[in-house]
HTML snippet that shows the backbone in 3Dmol.js (N, CA, C, O; Angstrom):
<script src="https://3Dmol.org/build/3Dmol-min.js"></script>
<div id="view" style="width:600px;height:400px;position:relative"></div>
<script>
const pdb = `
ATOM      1  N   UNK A   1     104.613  96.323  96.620  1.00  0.00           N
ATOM      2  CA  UNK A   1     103.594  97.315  96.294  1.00  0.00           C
ATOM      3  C   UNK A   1     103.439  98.288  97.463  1.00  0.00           C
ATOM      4  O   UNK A   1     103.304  97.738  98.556  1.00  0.00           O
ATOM      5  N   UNK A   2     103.431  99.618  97.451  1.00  0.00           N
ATOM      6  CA  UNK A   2     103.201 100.512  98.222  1.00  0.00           C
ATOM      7  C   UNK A   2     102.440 100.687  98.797  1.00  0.00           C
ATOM      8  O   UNK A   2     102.714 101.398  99.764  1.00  0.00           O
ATOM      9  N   UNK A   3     101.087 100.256  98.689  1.00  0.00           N
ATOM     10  CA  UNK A   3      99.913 100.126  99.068  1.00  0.00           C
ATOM     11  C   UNK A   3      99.374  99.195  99.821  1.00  0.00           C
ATOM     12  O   UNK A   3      98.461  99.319 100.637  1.00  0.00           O
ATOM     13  N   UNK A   4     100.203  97.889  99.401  1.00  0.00           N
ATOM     14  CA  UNK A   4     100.210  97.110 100.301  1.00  0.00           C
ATOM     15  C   UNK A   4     100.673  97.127 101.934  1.00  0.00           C
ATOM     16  O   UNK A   4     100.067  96.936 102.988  1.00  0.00           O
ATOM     17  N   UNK A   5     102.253  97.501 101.533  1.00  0.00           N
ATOM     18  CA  UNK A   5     102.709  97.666 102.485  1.00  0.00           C
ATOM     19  C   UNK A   5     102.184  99.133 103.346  1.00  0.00           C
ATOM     20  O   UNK A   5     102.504  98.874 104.506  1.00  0.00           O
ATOM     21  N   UNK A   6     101.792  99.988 103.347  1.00  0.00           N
ATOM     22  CA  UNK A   6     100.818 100.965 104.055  1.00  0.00           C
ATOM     23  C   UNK A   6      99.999 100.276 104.742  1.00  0.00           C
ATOM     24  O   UNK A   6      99.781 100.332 105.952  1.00  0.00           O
ATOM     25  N   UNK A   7      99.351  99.340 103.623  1.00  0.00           N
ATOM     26  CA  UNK A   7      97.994  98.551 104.812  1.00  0.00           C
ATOM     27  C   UNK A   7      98.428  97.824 105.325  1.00  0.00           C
ATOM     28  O   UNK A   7      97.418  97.211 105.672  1.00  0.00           O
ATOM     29  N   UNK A   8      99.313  97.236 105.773  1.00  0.00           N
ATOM     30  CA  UNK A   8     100.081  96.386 106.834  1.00  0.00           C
ATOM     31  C   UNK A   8     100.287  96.727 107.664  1.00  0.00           C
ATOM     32  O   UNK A   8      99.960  96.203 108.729  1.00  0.00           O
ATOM     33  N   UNK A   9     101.124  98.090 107.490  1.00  0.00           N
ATOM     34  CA  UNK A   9     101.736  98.871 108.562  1.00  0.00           C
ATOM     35  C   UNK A   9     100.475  99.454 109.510  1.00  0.00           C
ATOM     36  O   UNK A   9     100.509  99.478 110.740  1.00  0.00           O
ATOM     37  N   UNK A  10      99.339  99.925 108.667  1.00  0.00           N
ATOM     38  CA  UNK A  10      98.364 100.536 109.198  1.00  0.00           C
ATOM     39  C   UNK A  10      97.093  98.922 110.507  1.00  0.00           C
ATOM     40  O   UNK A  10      96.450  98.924 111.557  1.00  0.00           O
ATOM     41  N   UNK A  11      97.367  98.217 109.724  1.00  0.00           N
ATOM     42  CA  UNK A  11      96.750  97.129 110.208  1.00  0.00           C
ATOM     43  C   UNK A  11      97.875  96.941 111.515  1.00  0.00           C
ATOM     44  O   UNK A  11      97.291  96.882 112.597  1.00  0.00           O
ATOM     45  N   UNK A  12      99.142  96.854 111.595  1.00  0.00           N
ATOM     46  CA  UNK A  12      99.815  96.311 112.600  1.00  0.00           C
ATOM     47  C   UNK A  12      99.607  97.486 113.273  1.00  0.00           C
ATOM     48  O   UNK A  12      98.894  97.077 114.189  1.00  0.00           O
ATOM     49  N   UNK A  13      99.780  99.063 113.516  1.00  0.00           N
ATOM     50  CA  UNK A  13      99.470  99.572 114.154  1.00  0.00           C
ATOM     51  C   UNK A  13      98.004  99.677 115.178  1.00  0.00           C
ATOM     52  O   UNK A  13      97.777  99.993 116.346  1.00  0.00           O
ATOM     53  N   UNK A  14      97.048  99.130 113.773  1.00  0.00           N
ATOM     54  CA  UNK A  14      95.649  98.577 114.604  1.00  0.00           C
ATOM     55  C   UNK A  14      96.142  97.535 115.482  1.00  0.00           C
ATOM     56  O   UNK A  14      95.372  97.675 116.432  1.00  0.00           O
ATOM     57  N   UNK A  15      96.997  96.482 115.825  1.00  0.00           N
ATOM     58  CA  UNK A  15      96.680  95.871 116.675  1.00  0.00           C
ATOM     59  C   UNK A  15      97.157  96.516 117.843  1.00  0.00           C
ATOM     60  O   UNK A  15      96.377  96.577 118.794  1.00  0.00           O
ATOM     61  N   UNK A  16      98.512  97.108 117.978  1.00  0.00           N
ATOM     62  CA  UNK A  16      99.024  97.481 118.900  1.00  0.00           C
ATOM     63  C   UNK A  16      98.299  98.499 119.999  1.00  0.00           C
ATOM     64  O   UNK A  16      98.424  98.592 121.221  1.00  0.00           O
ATOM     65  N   UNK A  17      97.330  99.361 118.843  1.00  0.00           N
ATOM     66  CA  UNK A  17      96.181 100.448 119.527  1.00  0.00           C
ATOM     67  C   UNK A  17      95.577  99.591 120.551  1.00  0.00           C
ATOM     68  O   UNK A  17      95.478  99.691 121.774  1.00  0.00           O
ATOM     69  N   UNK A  18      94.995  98.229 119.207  1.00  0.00           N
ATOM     70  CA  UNK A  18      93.747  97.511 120.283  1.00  0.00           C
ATOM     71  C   UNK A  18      94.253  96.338 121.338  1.00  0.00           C
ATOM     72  O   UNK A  18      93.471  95.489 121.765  1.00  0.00           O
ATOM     73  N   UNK A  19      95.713  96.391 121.725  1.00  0.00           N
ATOM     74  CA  UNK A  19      96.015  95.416 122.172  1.00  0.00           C
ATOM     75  C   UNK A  19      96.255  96.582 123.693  1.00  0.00           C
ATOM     76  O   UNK A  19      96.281  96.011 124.783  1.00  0.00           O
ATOM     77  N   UNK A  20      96.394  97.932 123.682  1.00  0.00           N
ATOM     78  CA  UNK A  20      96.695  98.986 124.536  1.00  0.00           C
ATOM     79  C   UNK A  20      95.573  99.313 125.540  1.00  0.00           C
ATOM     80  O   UNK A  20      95.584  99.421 126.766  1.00  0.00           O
ATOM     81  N   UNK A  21      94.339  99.469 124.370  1.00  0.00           N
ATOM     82  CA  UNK A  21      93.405  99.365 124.728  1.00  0.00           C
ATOM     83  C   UNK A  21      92.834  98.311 125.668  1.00  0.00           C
ATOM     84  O   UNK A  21      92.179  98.723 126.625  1.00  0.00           O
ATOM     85  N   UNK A  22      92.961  97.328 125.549  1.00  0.00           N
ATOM     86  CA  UNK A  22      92.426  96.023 126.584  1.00  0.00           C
ATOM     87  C   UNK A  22      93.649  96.335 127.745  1.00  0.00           C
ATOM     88  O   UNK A  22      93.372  95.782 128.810  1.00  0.00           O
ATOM     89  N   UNK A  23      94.643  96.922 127.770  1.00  0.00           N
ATOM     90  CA  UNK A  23      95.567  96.683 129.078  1.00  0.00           C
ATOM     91  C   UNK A  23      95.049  97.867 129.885  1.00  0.00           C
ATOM     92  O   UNK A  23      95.172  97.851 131.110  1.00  0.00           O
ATOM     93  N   UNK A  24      94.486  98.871 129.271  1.00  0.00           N
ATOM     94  CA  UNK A  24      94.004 100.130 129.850  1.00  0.00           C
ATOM     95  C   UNK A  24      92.661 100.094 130.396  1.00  0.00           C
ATOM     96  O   UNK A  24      92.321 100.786 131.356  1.00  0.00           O
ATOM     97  N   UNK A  25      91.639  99.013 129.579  1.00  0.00           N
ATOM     98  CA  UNK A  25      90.183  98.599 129.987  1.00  0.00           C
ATOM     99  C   UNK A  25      90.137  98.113 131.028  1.00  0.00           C
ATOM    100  O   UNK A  25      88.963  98.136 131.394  1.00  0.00           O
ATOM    101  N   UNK A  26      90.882  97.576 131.894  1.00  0.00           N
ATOM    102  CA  UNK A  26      91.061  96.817 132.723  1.00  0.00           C
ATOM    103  C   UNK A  26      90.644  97.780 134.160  1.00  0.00           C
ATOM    104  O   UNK A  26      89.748  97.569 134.977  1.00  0.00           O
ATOM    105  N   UNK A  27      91.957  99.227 134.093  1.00  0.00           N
ATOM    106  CA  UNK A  27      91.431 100.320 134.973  1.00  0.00           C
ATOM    107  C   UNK A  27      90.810 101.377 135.230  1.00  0.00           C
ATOM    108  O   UNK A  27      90.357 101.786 136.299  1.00  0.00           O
ATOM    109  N   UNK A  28      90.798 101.942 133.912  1.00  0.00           N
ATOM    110  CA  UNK A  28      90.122 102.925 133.750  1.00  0.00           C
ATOM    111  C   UNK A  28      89.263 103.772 132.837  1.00  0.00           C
ATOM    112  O   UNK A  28      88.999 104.956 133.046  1.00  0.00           O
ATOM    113  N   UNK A  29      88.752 102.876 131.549  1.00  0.00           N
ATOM    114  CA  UNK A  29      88.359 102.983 130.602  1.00  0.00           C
ATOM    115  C   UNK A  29      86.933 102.799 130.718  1.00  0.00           C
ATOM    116  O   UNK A  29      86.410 101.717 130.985  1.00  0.00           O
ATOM    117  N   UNK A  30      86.274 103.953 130.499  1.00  0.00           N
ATOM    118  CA  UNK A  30      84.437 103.902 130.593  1.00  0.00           C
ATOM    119  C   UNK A  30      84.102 102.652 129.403  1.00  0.00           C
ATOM    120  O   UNK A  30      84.864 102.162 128.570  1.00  0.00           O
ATOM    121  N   UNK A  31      82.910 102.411 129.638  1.00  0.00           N
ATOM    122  CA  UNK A  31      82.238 101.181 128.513  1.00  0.00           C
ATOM    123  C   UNK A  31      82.069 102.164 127.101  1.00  0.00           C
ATOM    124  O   UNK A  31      81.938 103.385 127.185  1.00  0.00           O
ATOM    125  N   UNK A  32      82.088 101.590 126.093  1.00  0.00           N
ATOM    126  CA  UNK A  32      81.879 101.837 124.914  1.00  0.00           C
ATOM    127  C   UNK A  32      82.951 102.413 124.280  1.00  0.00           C
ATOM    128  O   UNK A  32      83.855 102.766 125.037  1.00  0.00           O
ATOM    129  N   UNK A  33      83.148 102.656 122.819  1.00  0.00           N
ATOM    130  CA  UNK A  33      84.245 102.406 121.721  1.00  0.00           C
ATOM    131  C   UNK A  33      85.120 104.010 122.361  1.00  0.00           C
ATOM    132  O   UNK A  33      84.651 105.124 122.592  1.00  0.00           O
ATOM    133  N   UNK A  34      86.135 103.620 122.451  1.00  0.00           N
ATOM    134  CA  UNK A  34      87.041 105.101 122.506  1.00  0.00           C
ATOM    135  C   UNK A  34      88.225 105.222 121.340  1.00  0.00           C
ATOM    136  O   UNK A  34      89.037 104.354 121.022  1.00  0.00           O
ATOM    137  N   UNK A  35      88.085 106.439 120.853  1.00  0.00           N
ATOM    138  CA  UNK A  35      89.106 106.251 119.691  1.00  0.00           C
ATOM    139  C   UNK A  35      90.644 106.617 120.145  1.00  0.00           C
ATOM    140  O   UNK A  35      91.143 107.383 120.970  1.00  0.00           O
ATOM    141  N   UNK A  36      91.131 105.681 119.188  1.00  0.00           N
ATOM    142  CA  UNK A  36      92.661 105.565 119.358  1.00  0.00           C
ATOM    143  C   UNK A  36      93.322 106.867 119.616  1.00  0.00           C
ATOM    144  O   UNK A  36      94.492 106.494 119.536  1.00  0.00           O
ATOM    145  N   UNK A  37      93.386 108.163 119.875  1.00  0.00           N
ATOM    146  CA  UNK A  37      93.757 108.991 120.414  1.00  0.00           C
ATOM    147  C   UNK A  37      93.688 109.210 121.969  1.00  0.00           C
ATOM    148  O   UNK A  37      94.637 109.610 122.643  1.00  0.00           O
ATOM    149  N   UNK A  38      92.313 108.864 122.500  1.00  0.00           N
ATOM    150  CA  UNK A  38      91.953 108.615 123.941  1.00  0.00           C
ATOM    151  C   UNK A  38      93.388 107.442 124.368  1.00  0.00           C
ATOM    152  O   UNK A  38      94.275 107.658 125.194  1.00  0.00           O
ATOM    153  N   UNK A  39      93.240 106.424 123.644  1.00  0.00           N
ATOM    154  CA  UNK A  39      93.964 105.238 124.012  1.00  0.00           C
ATOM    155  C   UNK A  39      95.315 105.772 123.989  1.00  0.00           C
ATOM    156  O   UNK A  39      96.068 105.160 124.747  1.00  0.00           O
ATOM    157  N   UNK A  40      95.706 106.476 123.518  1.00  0.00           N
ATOM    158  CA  UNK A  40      97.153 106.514 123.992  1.00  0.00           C
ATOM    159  C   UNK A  40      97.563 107.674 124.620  1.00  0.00           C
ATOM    160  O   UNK A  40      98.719 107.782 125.029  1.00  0.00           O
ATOM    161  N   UNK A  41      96.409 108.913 124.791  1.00  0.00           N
ATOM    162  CA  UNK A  41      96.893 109.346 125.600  1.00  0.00           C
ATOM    163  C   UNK A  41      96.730 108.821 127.255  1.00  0.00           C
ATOM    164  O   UNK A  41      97.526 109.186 128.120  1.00  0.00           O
ATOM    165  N   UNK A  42      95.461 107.828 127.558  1.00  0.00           N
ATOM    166  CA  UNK A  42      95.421 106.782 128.325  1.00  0.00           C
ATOM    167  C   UNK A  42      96.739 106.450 128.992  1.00  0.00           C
ATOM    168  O   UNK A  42      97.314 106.860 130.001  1.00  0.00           O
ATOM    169  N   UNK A  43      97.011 105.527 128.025  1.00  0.00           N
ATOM    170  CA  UNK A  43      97.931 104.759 128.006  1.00  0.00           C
ATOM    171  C   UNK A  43      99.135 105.712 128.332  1.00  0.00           C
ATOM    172  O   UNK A  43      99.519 105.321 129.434  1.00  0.00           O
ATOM    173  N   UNK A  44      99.842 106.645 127.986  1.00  0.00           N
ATOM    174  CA  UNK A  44     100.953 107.487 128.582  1.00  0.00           C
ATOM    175  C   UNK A  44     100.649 108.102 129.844  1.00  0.00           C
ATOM    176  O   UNK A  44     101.546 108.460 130.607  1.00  0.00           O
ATOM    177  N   UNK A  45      99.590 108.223 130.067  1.00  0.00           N
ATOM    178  CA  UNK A  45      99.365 109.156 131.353  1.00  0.00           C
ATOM    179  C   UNK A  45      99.385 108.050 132.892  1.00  0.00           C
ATOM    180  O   UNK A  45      99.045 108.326 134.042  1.00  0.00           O
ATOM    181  N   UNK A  46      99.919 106.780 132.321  1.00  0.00           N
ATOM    182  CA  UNK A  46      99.858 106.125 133.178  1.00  0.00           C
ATOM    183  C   UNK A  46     101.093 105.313 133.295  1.00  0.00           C
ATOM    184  O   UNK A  46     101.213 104.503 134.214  1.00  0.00           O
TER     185      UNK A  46
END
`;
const viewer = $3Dmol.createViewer("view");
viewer.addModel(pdb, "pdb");
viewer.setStyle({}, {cartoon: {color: "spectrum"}});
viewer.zoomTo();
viewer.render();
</script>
């Protein structure tokens, strides 16, 4: 099903965001929710 597989893909991409996110929280990430665009440009600029 097509739909399925979208939300998979979209779910596995959620982890990878939020798994980026905790390696980046560590140095330089202010407190509170930052959206996945912050996070990877984060994450490349480093």
């Amino acid at each position: 099903n097509k739909c399925l597989n979208e939300k998979r893909r979209r779910t596995q991409e959620n982890l990878y965001i939020d798994e980026l996110a905790e390696l980046i929280s560590a140095t330089d990430m202010s407190s509170g929710k930052t959206d996945k665009c912050q996070i990877l440009q984060r994450t490349v600029e480093q």
